[in-house]
N, C-alpha and C positions, 0 to 999 in steps of 0.2 A: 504625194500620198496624203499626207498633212490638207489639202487644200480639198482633194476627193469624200475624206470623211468629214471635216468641216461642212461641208455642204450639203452633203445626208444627215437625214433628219434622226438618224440613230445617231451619227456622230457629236450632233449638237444636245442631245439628250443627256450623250455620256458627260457631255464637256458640262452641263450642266448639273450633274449626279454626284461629279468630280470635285467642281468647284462649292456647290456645296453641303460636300460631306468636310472637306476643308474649314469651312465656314462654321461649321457647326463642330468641328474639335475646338476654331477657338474661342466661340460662346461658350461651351462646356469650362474652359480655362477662365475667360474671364469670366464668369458668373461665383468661380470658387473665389478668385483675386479680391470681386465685388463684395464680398462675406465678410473680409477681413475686418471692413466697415465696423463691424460690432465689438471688435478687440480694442479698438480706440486709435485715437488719431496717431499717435506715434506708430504704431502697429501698420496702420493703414499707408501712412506717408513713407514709412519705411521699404514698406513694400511696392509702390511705384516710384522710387528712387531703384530698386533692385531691378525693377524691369530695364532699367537705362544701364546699366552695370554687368548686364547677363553677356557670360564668354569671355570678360578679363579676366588676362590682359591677351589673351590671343586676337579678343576682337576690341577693336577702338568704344570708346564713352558712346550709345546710342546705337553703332552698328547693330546689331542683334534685332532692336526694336524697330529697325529700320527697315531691314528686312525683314520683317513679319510683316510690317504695315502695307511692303511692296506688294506682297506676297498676298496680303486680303484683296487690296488693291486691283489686282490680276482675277481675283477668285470671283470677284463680286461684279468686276464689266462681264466678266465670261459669263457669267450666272443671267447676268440681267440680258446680255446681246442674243442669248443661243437662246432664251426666255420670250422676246421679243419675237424673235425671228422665225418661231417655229409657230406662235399667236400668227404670226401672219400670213404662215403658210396655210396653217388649218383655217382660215379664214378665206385663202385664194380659191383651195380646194374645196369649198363647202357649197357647192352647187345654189344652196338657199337651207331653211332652216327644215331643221328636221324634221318629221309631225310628230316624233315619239322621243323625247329628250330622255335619256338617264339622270333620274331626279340627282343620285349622287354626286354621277361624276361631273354634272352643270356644277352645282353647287361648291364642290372640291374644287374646280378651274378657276370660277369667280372669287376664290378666296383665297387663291394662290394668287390671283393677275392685282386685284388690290391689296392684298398683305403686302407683296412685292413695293408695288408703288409707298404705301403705307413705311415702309420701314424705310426704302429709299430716302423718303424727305428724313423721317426722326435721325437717318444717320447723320446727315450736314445736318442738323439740327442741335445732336449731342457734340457732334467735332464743333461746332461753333461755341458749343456754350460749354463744355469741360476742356476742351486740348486748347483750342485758342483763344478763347473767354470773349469773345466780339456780342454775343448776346447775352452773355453769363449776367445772373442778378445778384449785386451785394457787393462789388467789386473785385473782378477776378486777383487768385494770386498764384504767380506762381511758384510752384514747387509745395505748394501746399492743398493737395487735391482733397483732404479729410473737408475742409473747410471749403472747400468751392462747393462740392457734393452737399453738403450740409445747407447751403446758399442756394441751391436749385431746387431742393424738396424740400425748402420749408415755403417755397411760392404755388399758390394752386393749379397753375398754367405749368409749370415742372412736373410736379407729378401727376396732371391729366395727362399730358405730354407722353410723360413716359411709361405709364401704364398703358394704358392704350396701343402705343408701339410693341410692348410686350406679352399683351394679349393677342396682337397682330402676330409677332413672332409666333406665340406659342401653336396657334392654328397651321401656321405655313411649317413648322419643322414636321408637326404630327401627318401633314401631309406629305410634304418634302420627301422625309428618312424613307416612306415606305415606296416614293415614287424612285428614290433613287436606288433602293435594293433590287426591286423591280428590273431598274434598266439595268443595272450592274451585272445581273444573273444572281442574285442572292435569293431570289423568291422560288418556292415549290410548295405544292398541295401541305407537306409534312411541317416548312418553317412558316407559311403567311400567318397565323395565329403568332406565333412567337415574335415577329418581325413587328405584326401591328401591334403587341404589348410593350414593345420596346421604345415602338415610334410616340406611346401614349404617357410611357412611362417619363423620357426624352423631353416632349414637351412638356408636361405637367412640373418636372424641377426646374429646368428650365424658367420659365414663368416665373412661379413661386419665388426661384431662386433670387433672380432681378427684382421681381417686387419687394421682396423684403426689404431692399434697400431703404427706398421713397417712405416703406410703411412705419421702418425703424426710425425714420426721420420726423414722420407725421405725428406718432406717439411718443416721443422725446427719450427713445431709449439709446439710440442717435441723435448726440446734438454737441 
Protein backbone atom coordinates (compact mmCIF):
# COMPACT_ATOMS: atom_id res chain seq x y z
CA UNK A 1 0.00 0.00 0.00
CA UNK A 2 2.78 2.36 1.18
CA UNK A 3 4.49 1.66 -2.23
CA UNK A 4 0.94 2.08 -4.48
CA UNK A 5 0.43 5.68 -2.97
CA UNK A 6 4.08 6.63 -3.18
CA UNK A 7 3.94 6.22 -6.76
CA UNK A 8 0.70 8.22 -7.38
CA UNK A 9 1.11 11.43 -7.95
CA UNK A 10 -1.58 12.52 -5.08
CA UNK A 11 0.48 10.37 -2.87
CA UNK A 12 3.77 12.31 -3.43
CA UNK A 13 1.78 15.58 -3.32
CA UNK A 14 0.62 14.68 0.15
CA UNK A 15 4.07 13.32 1.23
CA UNK A 16 5.02 16.59 0.17
CA UNK A 17 2.17 18.84 1.98
CA UNK A 18 3.18 16.55 5.03
CA UNK A 19 6.58 17.09 5.08
CA UNK A 20 6.34 20.58 4.70
CA UNK A 21 3.91 21.64 6.96
CA UNK A 22 6.44 19.85 9.44
CA UNK A 23 8.99 22.07 8.19
CA UNK A 24 7.34 25.05 8.63
CA UNK A 25 6.24 24.48 12.45
CA UNK A 26 9.91 24.38 12.98
CA UNK A 27 10.81 27.68 11.07
CA UNK A 28 7.77 29.16 13.07
CA UNK A 29 10.05 27.66 16.40
CA UNK A 30 13.13 28.68 15.25
CA UNK A 31 12.60 32.10 14.09
CA UNK A 32 10.89 32.81 17.84
CA UNK A 33 14.47 31.00 19.44
CA UNK A 34 16.33 33.39 16.60
CA UNK A 35 14.71 36.61 18.53
CA UNK A 36 16.23 35.77 21.70
CA UNK A 37 19.16 37.42 19.97
CA UNK A 38 18.09 40.83 21.13
CA UNK A 39 17.86 39.87 25.04
CA UNK A 40 21.61 39.45 24.98
CA UNK A 41 24.22 36.89 24.71
CA UNK A 42 23.65 35.19 27.97
CA UNK A 43 20.03 35.08 27.13
CA UNK A 44 20.64 33.81 23.76
CA UNK A 45 23.52 31.16 24.81
CA UNK A 46 21.28 30.04 27.47
CA UNK A 47 18.95 29.15 25.36
CA UNK A 48 20.81 26.91 22.82
CA UNK A 49 22.39 25.24 25.76
CA UNK A 50 18.45 24.38 26.59
CA UNK A 51 17.85 23.09 23.30
CA UNK A 52 20.65 20.22 24.23
CA UNK A 53 19.05 19.63 27.61
CA UNK A 54 15.17 19.41 26.57
CA UNK A 55 13.44 15.94 28.18
CA UNK A 56 15.92 15.56 31.27
CA UNK A 57 16.55 13.24 32.60
CA UNK A 58 14.18 10.85 30.83
CA UNK A 59 15.94 11.67 27.66
CA UNK A 60 20.04 11.49 27.54
CA UNK A 61 22.25 15.18 26.97
CA UNK A 62 21.35 15.95 23.06
CA UNK A 63 18.73 13.07 22.37
CA UNK A 64 15.82 15.33 21.97
CA UNK A 65 17.76 17.61 19.60
CA UNK A 66 18.57 14.73 17.77
CA UNK A 67 15.68 13.63 16.97
CA UNK A 68 14.30 16.77 15.65
CA UNK A 69 17.29 17.08 13.36
CA UNK A 70 16.36 13.37 12.28
CA UNK A 71 13.04 14.20 11.93
CA UNK A 72 13.91 17.54 9.58
CA UNK A 73 16.09 15.34 8.07
CA UNK A 74 13.38 12.85 6.71
CA UNK A 75 10.90 15.96 6.07
CA UNK A 76 13.23 17.78 3.75
CA UNK A 77 14.59 14.36 1.29
CA UNK A 78 10.77 13.71 1.20
CA UNK A 79 10.04 17.29 0.33
CA UNK A 80 12.70 17.61 -2.17
CA UNK A 81 12.40 13.75 -3.80
CA UNK A 82 8.37 13.84 -4.17
CA UNK A 83 9.23 17.60 -5.47
CA UNK A 84 11.55 16.30 -7.95
CA UNK A 85 9.79 13.56 -9.16
CA UNK A 86 6.60 14.83 -9.77
CA UNK A 87 8.74 17.96 -12.02
CA UNK A 88 9.43 15.16 -13.90
CA UNK A 89 6.61 13.64 -14.40
CA UNK A 90 4.83 16.76 -15.47
CA UNK A 91 7.50 17.14 -17.88
CA UNK A 92 7.27 13.29 -19.23
CA UNK A 93 3.47 14.11 -19.68
CA UNK A 94 3.76 17.53 -21.41
CA UNK A 95 3.31 16.55 -24.95
CA UNK A 96 5.32 19.98 -25.91
CA UNK A 97 4.59 23.42 -24.71
CA UNK A 98 1.40 24.83 -24.14
CA UNK A 99 0.36 27.76 -26.58
CA UNK A 100 -1.78 29.42 -23.62
CA UNK A 101 0.42 29.34 -20.43
CA UNK A 102 -1.30 30.45 -16.90
CA UNK A 103 0.75 33.58 -16.51
CA UNK A 104 0.28 32.67 -12.55
CA UNK A 105 0.52 29.41 -12.04
CA UNK A 106 4.18 29.52 -14.57
CA UNK A 107 5.35 32.03 -12.43
CA UNK A 108 4.19 30.22 -8.77
CA UNK A 109 6.20 26.84 -10.28
CA UNK A 110 9.27 28.76 -11.26
CA UNK A 111 9.49 30.17 -7.92
CA UNK A 112 8.79 27.22 -5.99
CA UNK A 113 11.51 24.85 -8.28
CA UNK A 114 14.27 27.66 -7.66
CA UNK A 115 13.31 28.82 -4.15
CA UNK A 116 13.66 24.99 -3.46
CA UNK A 117 17.19 24.74 -5.00
CA UNK A 118 17.93 28.36 -3.57
CA UNK A 119 17.33 27.28 0.16
CA UNK A 120 18.73 23.86 -0.47
CA UNK A 121 22.38 25.25 -1.00
CA UNK A 122 21.81 28.24 1.99
CA UNK A 123 20.96 25.03 4.26
CA UNK A 124 24.78 23.26 3.93
CA UNK A 125 25.73 26.62 3.88
CA UNK A 126 24.25 27.84 7.34
CA UNK A 127 25.06 23.96 8.86
CA UNK A 128 28.69 24.67 7.68
CA UNK A 129 29.04 28.05 8.96
CA UNK A 130 26.97 28.11 12.54
CA UNK A 131 26.64 24.00 13.71
CA UNK A 132 30.13 23.09 12.36
CA UNK A 133 31.94 26.46 11.88
CA UNK A 134 34.07 24.88 8.64
CA UNK A 135 33.26 28.18 6.76
CA UNK A 136 32.38 30.37 9.76
CA UNK A 137 34.20 33.94 9.69
CA UNK A 138 36.00 35.23 12.88
CA UNK A 139 36.84 31.98 14.40
CA UNK A 140 34.23 29.59 15.22
CA UNK A 141 33.42 28.77 19.10
CA UNK A 142 31.96 26.47 20.43
CA UNK A 143 29.13 26.72 22.71
CA UNK A 144 29.09 30.22 22.23
CA UNK A 145 26.45 30.67 19.25
CA UNK A 146 25.57 34.70 20.49
CA UNK A 147 29.12 35.35 19.15
CA UNK A 148 29.43 33.16 16.16
CA UNK A 149 26.03 34.82 14.80
CA UNK A 150 27.52 38.05 15.68
CA UNK A 151 30.78 36.98 13.42
CA UNK A 152 28.61 36.00 10.34
CA UNK A 153 26.43 39.27 10.01
CA UNK A 154 28.89 41.49 10.66
CA UNK A 155 30.63 40.12 7.09
CA UNK A 156 28.63 41.50 3.82
CA UNK A 157 28.72 37.97 2.11
CA UNK A 158 26.69 36.66 5.55
CA UNK A 159 24.08 38.71 5.38
CA UNK A 160 23.61 38.94 1.41
CA UNK A 161 23.71 35.21 2.06
CA UNK A 162 21.17 35.05 4.29
CA UNK A 163 18.84 37.53 3.22
CA UNK A 164 18.44 36.54 0.08
CA UNK A 165 17.70 32.78 1.25
CA UNK A 166 14.99 34.29 3.39
CA UNK A 167 13.33 36.25 0.81
CA UNK A 168 13.59 32.88 -1.11
CA UNK A 169 11.90 31.37 1.92
CA UNK A 170 9.36 33.87 2.26
CA UNK A 171 8.03 33.38 -1.56
CA UNK A 172 8.15 29.45 -1.24
CA UNK A 173 5.98 29.10 2.23
CA UNK A 174 3.44 32.06 0.80
CA UNK A 175 3.21 29.50 -1.88
CA UNK A 176 3.73 26.32 -0.28
CA UNK A 177 1.04 26.71 2.82
CA UNK A 178 -1.71 27.35 0.26
CA UNK A 179 -0.59 24.39 -2.05
CA UNK A 180 -0.54 22.24 0.86
CA UNK A 181 -4.06 23.19 2.23
CA UNK A 182 -5.17 22.61 -1.22
CA UNK A 183 -3.80 18.93 -1.39
CA UNK A 184 -4.78 18.30 2.27
CA UNK A 185 -8.61 19.01 1.52
CA UNK A 186 -8.32 22.14 3.65
CA UNK A 187 -9.34 24.49 0.82
CA UNK A 188 -13.33 25.54 -0.17
CA UNK A 189 -14.97 28.41 -2.05
CA UNK A 190 -15.96 29.85 1.88
CA UNK A 191 -11.98 29.26 3.42
CA UNK A 192 -9.54 30.13 0.14
CA UNK A 193 -9.66 33.94 1.05
CA UNK A 194 -8.81 32.96 4.73
CA UNK A 195 -6.28 30.33 3.83
CA UNK A 196 -4.39 32.75 1.28
CA UNK A 197 -4.42 35.56 4.28
CA UNK A 198 -2.81 33.24 6.38
CA UNK A 199 -0.29 31.90 3.86
CA UNK A 200 0.62 35.89 3.36
CA UNK A 201 0.48 36.64 6.73
CA UNK A 202 2.91 33.30 7.44
CA UNK A 203 5.42 34.28 5.18
CA UNK A 204 5.56 38.12 5.75
CA UNK A 205 6.90 37.25 9.85
CA UNK A 206 8.51 34.61 8.80
CA UNK A 207 10.96 36.81 6.75
CA UNK A 208 10.79 39.77 8.74
CA UNK A 209 11.29 37.61 11.63
CA UNK A 210 14.78 35.99 10.31
CA UNK A 211 15.96 39.21 8.89
CA UNK A 212 15.88 40.97 11.90
CA UNK A 213 18.48 39.08 13.01
CA UNK A 214 21.44 40.14 10.21
CA UNK A 215 19.57 43.83 10.45
CA UNK A 216 20.05 43.88 14.36
CA UNK A 217 23.51 42.91 13.66
CA UNK A 218 24.14 45.40 10.76
CA UNK A 219 22.99 48.49 12.89
CA UNK A 220 24.95 47.38 16.20
CA UNK A 221 21.84 47.07 18.28
CA UNK A 222 23.33 43.32 18.10
CA UNK A 223 26.86 43.20 18.67
Amino acid sequence: MARTVWDSSVGKKTVMAVSGLIMLLYLVAHMIGNLKIYFGAGEFNHYAHWLRTVGEPFMHYEWTLWLVRVVLVVAVVAHATSAYQLSRRDIRARPGKYVHRKRGASYATRTMRWGGIILGLFIVWHLLDLTTGTVHSGGFQEGHPYQNVVDTFSTWYGNVVYIVAMLALGLHVRHGFWSAAQTLGAGSRTRDRALKTVANVLALLLTAGFIAVPVGVMTGVVS
